[in-house]
N, C-alpha and C positions, 0 to 999 in steps of 0.2 A: 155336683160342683162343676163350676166352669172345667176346670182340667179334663174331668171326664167328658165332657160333650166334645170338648174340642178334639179328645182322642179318638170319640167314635167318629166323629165327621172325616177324621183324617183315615182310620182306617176303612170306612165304608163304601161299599163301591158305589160310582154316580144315581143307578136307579135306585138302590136303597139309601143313599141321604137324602136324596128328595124326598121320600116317604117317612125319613126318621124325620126330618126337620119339619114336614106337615105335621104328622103328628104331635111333635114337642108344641109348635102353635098352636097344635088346638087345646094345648093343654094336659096333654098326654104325661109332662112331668112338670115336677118343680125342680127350679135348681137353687140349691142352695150356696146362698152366699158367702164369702170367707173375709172376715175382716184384718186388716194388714196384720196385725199381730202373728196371726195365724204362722206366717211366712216362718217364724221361730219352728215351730212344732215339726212345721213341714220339711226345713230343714237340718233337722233333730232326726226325726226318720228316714229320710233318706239319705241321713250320717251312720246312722244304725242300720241301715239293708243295705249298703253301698256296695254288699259282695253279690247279689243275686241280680243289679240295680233295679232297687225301688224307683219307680219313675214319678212324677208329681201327683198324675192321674191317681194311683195309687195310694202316694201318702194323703192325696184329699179324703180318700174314701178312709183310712185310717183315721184319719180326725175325724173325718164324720162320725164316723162308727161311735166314737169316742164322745163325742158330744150330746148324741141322739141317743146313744146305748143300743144299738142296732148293731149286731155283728151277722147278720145272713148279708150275706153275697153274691153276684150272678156271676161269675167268670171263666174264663175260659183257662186262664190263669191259674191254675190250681198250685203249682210248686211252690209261687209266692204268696198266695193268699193262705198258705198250711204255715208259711215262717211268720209274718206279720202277727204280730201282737199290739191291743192296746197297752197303755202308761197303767194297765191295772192289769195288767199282764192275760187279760183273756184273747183267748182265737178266736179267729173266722170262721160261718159256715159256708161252705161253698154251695149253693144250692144244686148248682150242677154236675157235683162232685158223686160220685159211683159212691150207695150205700153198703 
């Protein structure tokens, strides 16, 4: 989703955005689009995680998850991606999470 590109850009250091944002051109992802409605959902979740705060990034990948039926995850984030639930109330995997 746009939320998270924007997030990695921001946290990235200069010689790895460069390399993230070549990559992303050549095609390296797809980003998925979120149509205005969404902004409900997104702000629905992050009314419901308000205590750890859910930040947008976040709630997109919740909708997504939601949408796609995809709940594996890469993050570094593990406290919040173990609280977040879909609206059918299933969890996150962290893929980078200690087995």
């Amino acid at each position: 989703t746009w939320p998270v590109m924007t997030e990695v850009c921001h946290l990235l250091p200069p010689h790895a955005l460069k390399r993230f944002m070549a990559w992303a051109a050549d095609g390296g992802m797809v980003v998925i689009e979120m149509p205005g409605e969404t902004i409900v959902r997104l702000h629905a979740l992050m009314g419901k995680y308000a205590d750890l705060p859910m930040d947008l990034a976040d709630a997109s990948l919740v909708w997504l998850g939601e949408q796609i039926d995809v709940l594996d995850v890469i993050t570094l984030d593990e406290r919040d991606f173990a609280a977040y639930r879909t609206a059918a109330g299933e969890s996150f995997r962290n893929l980078l999470a200690p087995v």
